[in-house]
N, CA and C of each residue as an Amber inpcrd file, in Angstrom:
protein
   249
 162.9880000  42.4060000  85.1250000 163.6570000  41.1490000  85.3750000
 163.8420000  40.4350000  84.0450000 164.8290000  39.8820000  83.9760000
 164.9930000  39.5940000  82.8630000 165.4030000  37.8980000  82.5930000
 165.2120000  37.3310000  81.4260000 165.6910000  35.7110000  81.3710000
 166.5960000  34.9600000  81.0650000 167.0900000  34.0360000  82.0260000
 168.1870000  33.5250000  81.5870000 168.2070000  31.7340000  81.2440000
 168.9730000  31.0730000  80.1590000 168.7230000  29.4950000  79.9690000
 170.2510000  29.0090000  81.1740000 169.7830000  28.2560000  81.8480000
 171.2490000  27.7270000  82.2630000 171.1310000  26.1300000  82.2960000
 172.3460000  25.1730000  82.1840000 172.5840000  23.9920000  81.8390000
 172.2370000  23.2370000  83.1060000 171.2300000  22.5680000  83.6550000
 171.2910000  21.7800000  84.3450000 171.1460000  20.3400000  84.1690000
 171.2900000  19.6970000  85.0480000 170.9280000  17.9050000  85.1340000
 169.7330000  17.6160000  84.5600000 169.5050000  16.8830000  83.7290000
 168.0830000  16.1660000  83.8820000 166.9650000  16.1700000  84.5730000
 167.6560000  15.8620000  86.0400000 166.7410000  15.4970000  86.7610000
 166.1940000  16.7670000  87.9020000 166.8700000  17.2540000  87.8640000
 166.9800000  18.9040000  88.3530000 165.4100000  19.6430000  88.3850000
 165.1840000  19.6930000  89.5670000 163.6490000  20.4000000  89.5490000
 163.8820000  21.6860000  90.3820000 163.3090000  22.7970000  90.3320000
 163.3990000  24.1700000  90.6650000 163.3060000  24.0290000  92.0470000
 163.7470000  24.5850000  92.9020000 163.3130000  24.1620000  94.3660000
 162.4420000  25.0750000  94.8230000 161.5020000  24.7200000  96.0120000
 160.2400000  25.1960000  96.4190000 160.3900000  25.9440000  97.6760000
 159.6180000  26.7230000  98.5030000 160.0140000  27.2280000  99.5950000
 159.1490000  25.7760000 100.2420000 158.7190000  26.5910000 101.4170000
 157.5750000  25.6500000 102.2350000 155.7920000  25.7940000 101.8700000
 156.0010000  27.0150000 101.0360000 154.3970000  27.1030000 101.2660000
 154.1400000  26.2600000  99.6820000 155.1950000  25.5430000  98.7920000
 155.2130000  25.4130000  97.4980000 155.3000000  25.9650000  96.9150000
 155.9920000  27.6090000  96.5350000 155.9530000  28.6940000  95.7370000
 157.6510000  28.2270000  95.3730000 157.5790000  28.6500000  93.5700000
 158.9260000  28.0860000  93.3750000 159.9910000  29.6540000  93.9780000
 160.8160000  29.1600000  94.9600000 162.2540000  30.2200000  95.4970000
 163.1400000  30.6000000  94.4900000 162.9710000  32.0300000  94.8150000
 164.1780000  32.6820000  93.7620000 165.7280000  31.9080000  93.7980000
 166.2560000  32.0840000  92.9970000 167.5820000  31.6170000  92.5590000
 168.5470000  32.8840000  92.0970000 169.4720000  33.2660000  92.9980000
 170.5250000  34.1100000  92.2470000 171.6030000  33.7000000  91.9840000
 171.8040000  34.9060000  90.8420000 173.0800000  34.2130000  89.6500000
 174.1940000  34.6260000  90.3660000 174.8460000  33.8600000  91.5860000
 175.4510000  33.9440000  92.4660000 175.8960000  32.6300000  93.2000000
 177.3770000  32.6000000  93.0890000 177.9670000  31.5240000  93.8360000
 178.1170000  31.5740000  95.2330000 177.2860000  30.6910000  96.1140000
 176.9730000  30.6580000  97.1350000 178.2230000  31.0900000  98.2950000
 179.2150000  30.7110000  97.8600000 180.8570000  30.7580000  98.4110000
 181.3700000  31.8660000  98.1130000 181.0460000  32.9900000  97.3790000
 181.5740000  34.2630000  97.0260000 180.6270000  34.9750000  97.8320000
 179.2300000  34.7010000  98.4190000 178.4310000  36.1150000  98.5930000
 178.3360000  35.4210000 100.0780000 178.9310000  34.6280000 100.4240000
 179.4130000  33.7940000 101.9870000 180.5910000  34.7070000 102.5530000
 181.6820000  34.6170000 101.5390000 183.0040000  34.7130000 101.8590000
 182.5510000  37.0780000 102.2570000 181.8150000  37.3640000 101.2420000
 181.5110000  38.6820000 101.1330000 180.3900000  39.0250000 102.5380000
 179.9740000  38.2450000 102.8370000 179.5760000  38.3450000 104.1410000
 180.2160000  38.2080000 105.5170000 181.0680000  37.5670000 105.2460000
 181.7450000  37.1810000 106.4690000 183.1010000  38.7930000 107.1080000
 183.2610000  39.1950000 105.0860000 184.1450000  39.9610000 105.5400000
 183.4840000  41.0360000 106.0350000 182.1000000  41.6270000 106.0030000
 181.4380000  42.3670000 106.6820000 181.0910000  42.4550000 108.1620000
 180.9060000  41.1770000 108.1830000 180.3850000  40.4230000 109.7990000
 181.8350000  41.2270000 110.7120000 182.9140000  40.6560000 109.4830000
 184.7340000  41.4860000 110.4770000 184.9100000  42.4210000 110.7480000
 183.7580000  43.5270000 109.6390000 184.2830000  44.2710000 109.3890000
 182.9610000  45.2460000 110.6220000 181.9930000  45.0080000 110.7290000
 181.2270000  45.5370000 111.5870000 181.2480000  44.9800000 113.2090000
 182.1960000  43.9880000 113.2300000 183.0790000  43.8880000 114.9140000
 183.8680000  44.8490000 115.1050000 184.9480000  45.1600000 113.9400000
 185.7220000  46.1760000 114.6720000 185.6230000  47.7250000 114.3770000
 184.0960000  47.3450000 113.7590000 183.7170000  49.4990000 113.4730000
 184.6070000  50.2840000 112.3880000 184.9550000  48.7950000 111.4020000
 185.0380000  49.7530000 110.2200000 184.2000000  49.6700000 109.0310000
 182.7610000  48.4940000 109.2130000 182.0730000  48.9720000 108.3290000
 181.3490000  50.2630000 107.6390000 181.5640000  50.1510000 106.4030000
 180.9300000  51.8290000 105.8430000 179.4760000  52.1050000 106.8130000
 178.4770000  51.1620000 107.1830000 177.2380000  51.6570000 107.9100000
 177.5970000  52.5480000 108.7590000 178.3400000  51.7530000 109.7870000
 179.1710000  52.2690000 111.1610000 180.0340000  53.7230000 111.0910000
 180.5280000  53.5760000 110.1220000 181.2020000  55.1770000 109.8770000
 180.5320000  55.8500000 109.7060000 179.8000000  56.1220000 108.9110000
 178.6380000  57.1650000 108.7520000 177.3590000  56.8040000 109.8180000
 177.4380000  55.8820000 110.2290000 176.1280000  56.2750000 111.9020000
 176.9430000  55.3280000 112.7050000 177.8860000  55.6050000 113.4970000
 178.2190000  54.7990000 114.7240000 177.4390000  54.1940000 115.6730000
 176.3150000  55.0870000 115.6540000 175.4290000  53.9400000 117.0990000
 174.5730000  53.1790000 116.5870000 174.9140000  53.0740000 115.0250000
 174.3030000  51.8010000 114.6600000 174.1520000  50.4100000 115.6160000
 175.8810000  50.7850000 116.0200000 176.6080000  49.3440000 116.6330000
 175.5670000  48.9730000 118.2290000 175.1770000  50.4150000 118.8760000
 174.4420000  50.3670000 119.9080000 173.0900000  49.5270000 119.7070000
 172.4950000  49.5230000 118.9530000 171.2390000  49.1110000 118.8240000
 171.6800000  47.4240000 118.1010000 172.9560000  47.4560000 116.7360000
 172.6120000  46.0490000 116.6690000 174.1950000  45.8180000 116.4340000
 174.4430000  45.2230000 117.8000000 175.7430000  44.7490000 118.1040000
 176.7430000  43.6220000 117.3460000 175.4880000  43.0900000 116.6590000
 176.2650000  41.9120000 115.8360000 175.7560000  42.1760000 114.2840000
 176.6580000  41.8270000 113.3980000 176.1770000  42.3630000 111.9970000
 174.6910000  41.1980000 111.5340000 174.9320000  40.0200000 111.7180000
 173.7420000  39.3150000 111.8670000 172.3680000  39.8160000 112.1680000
 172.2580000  41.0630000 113.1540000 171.2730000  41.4770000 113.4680000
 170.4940000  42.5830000 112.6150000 171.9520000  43.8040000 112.0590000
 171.7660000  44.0880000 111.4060000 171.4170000  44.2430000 109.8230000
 171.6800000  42.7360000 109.3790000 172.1390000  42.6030000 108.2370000
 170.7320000  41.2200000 108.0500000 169.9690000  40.8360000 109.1870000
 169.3570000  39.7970000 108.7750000 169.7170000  38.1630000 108.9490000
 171.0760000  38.1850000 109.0530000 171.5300000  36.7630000 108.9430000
 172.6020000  36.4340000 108.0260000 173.2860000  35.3290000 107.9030000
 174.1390000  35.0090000 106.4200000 173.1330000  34.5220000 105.1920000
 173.6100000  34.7390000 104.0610000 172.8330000  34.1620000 103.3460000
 172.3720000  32.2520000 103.1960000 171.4530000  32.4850000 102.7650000
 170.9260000  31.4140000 102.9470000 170.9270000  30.2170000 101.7940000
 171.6870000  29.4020000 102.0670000 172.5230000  28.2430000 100.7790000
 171.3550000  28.1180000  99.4660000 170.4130000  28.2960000 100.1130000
 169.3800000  27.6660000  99.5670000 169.0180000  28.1000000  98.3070000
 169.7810000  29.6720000  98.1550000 168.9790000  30.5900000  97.5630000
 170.3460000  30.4930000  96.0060000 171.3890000  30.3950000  96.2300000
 172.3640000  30.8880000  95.4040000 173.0430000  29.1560000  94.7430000
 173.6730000  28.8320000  93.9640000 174.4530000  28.1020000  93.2800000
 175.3840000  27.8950000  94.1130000 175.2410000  26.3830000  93.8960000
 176.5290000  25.7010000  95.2570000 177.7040000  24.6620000  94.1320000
 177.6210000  24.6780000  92.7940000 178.4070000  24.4070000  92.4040000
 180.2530000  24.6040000  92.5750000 180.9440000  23.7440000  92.8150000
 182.3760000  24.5470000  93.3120000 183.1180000  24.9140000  91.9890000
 183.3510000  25.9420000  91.9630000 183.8930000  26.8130000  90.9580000
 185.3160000  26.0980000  90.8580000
């Protein structure tokens, strides 16, 4: 893993989960790895995600990509600055 300096506010403090452990941060715009999810979510409704092609009864066991996939990502984690 490696380190990076990035420009923030002043007042800007690292954010915490719940148990107080500081939460990872990826170098990722929250609206690009949203928009890259969603087209998956489309794309595993109508059985042309790559999972689904190579094991079709994926879809049997988890009908919605949410299930399979965990969820959308979570704002919390990525840069919400608007590009």
């Amino acid at each position: 893993m490696g380190r990076e300096l990035r420009r923030v506010p002043a007042n800007w403090e690292h954010p915490k989960n719940d148990k107080c452990s500081y939460q990872p941060m990826y170098d990722e715009f929250y609206e690009d790895v949203m928009d890259e999810w969603i087209e998956n979510h489309k794309k595993w409704l109508n059985g042309t995600h790559p999972d689904l092609i190579d094991n079709p009864k994926l879809k049997e066991e988890y009908p919605f990509y949410a299930m399979y996939d965990g969820g959308p990502p979570d704002i919390e984690y990525y840069q919400t600055i608007i590009k």
